[in-house]
C-alpha positions in Angstrom: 67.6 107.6 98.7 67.0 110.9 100.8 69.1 113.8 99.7 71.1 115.4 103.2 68.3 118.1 103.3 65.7 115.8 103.2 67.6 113.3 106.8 67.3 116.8 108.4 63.7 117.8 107.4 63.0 114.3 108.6 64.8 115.2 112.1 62.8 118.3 111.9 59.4 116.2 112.0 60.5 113.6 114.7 61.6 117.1 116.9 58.7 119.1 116.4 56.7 115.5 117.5 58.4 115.6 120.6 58.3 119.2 121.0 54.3 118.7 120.6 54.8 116.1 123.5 56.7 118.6 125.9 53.8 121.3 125.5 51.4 118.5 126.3 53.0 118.3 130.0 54.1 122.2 130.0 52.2 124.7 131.5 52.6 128.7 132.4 51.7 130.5 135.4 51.5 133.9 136.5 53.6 134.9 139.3 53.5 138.9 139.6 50.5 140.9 139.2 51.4 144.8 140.1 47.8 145.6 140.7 47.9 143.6 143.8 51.4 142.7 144.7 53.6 145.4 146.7 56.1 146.0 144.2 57.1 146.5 140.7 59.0 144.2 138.8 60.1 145.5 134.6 60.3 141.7 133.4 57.7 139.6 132.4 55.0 138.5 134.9 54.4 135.0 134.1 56.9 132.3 134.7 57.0 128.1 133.6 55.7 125.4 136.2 58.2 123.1 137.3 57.6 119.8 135.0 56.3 116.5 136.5 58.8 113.3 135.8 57.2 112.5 132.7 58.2 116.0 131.6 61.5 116.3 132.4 62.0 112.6 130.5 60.7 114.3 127.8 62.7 117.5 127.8 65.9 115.7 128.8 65.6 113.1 125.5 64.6 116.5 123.8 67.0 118.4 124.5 70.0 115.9 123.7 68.5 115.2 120.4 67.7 118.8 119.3 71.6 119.7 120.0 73.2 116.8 117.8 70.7 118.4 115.3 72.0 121.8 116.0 75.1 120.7 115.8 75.2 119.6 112.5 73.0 122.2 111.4 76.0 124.9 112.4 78.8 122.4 110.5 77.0 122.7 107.7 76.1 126.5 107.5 79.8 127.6 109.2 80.8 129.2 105.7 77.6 131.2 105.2 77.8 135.1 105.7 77.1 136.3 108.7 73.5 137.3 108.0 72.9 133.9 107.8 74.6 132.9 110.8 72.8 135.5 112.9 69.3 134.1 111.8 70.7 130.4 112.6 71.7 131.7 116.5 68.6 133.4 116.5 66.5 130.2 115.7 68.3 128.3 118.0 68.2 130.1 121.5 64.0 130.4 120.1 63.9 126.6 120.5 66.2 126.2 123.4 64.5 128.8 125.6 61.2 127.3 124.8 62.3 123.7 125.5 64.6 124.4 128.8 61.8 126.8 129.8 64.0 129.0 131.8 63.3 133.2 132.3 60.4 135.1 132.7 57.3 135.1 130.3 55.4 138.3 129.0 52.8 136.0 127.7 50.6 133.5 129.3 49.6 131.8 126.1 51.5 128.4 126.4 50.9 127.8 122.8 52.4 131.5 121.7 55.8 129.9 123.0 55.5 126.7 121.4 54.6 128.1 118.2 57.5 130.2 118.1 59.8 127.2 118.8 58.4 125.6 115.8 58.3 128.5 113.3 62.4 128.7 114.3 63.0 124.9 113.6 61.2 125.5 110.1 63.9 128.7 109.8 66.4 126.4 110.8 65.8 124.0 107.5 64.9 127.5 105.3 68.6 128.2 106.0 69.6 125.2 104.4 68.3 126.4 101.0 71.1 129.0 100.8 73.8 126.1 100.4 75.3 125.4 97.3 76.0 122.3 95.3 73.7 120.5 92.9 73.1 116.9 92.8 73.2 114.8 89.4 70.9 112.4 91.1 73.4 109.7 91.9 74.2 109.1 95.6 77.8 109.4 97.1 79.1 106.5 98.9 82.1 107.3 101.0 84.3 104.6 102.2 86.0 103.9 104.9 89.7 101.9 104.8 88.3 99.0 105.9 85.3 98.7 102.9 88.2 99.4 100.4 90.0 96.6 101.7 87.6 93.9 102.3 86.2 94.8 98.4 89.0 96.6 96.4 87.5 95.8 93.2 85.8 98.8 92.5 84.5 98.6 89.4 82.4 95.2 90.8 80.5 97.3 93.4 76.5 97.4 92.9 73.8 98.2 95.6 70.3 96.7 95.3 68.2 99.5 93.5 71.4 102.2 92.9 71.9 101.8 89.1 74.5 104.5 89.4 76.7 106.4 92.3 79.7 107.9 93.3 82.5 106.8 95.5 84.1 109.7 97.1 87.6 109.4 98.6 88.5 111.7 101.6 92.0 112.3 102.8 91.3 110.3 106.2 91.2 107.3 104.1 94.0 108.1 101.5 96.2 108.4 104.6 95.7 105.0 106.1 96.1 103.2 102.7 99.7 105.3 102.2 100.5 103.5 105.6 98.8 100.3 105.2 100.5 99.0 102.3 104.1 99.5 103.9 103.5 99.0 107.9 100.3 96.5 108.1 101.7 93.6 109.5 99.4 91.2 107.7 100.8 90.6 104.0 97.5 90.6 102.5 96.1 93.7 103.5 99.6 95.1 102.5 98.8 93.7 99.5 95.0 95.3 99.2 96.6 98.5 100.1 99.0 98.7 97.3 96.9 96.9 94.9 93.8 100.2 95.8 96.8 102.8 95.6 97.7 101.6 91.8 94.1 101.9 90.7 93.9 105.0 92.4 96.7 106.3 90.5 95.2 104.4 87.3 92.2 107.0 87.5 94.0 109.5 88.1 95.7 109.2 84.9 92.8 108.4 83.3 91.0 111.8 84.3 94.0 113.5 83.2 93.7 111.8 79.6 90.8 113.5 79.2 91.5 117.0 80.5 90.9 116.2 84.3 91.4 115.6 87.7 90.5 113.1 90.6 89.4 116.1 92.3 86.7 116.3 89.5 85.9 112.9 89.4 86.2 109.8 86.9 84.0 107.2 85.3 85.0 103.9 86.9 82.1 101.8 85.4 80.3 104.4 82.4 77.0 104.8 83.7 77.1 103.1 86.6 80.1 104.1 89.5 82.4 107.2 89.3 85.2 108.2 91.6 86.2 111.4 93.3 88.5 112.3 95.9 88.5 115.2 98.0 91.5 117.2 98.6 91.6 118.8 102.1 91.2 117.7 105.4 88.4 118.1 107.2 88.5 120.9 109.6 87.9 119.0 113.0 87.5 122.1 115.1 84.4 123.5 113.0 82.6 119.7 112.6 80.7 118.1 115.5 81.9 118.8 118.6 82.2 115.0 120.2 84.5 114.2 116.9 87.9 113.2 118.6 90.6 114.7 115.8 93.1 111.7 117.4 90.3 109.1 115.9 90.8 107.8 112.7 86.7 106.9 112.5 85.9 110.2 113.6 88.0 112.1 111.6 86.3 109.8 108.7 82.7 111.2 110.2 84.0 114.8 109.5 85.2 114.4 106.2 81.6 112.9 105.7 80.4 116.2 107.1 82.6 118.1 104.8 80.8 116.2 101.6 77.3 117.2 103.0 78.2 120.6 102.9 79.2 120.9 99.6 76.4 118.3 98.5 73.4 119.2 100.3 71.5 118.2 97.5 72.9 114.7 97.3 72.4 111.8 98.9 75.5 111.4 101.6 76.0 107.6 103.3 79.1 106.5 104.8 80.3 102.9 103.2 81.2 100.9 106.3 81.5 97.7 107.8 82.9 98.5 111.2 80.6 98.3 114.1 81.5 101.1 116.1 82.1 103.4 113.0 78.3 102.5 112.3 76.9 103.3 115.9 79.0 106.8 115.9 77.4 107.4 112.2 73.7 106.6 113.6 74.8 108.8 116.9 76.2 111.7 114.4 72.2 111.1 112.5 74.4 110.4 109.0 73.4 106.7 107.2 75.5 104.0 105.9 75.2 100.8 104.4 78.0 97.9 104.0 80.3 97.6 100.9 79.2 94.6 98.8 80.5 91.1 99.1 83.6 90.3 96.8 82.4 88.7 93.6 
């Protein structure tokens, strides 16, 4: 499975494709040449044509998709010093003024622009190497309430070709199982609740035996599944900007986020079986799979 650095070096590619595709139908043109023109002007001389249909397509389907990627990008560097966070604005107007083509132009090499665009998205991913937080190899699965509830027999989970993970347990999640297994109406997913919460607990005191915490995770099946929990809430107002902090999935997405900043080096999927959850994971560029069946 591909670590969280390698989904955005992936993005990378498929934007610098259609970045190749934009400078296909992109073209510069001088505008102001003092030797013959009656006046002087201190900005550059050269200006963008206006795109033809297919080029606007282009940069419009461009320009949405390099923003979710930006986007993301900035959740996951926001605790970086500011060094880093200079050089991560810096990269980012690069590519934006190149592929919104607004201002003047010193230059009228179409490719010197273009190839500045892509040295910044390769900048971009660079900046990725100064996070923290190394992998052990084993993915992390993170649930949402639903997957716990249609399988809460944890220690039966198993993926096709995962011989070990980690199931990681974010606040969002802990919250709704606290209020499911006293105000559901349905008896049986009371039931599920309470039935998750007492195992939950049961690890707990478990990793306490031996010198732990859930916080630091848990063997559920040796060799095969551990369990962690996280500890904070995700901090809606620095996570993805179309993240609704009144949404239960969407505050599920940012606790998501939360895990692929600290394990950048990891392989991050959301466990889910809820249609919309899925379409707002594959809109927010973060994968999932569905929980296995009940044995």
């Amino acid at each position: 499975m591909k670590t969280v650095v390698d989904n955005l070096q992936a993005e990378i590619t498929r934007l610098k494709s259609l970045l190749g595709e934009l400078a296909r139908h992109s073209s510069v043109k001088r505008w102001h040449n003092p030797a013959y023109d009656n006046f002087t002007y201190l900005g550059g001389h050269y200006r963008w044509e206006p795109l033809n249909e297919s080029g606007r397509q282009v940069q419009g389907r461009l320009l949405e998709e390099y923003r979710r990627f930006s986007c993301t990008l900035h959740a996951l560097l926001r605790e970086q010093p500011e060094a880093t966070l200079q050089e991560l604005e810096a990269a980012d107007k690069e590519i934006q003024e190149v592929v919104q083509q607004q201002g003047s132009l010193y230059n009228h090499e179409l490719t010197h622009y273009f190839q500045a665009a892509l040295t910044a998205m390769d900048a971009e991913i660079q900046l990725l190497n100064r996070l923290h937080g190394g992998s052990d190899g084993s993915p992390l699965f993170v649930p949402d309430t639903n997957a716990l509830i249609f399988n809460p027999a944890l220690e039966k989970w198993q993926f096709d070709g995962v011989p070990c993970f980690t199931i990681v347990l974010t606040p969002p999640v802990l919250s709704e199982l606290d209020s499911l297994k006293t105000n559901h109406r349905v008896e049986s997913v009371r039931q599920k609740s309470e039935q998750l919460i007492r195992q939950i607990k049961e690890y707990r005191r478990r990793a306490a035996s031996a010198g732990r915490t859930l916080l630091d995770g848990v063997p559920i099946v040796k060799g095969v599944c551990d369990l962690v929990a996280i500890a904070t809430e995700p901090k809606m107002e620095h996570s993805l900007p179309w993240l609704d902090a009144s949404n239960h999935d969407d505050r599920i997405l940012a606790a998501v986020i939360e895990v692929m900043r600290l394990k950048p080096c990891s392989s991050v999927l959301v466990v889910t079986r809820d249609l919309n959850l899925q379409n707002k994971a594959d809109f927010a560029k973060i994968p999932f799979l569905e929980p296995p069946d009940p044995v």
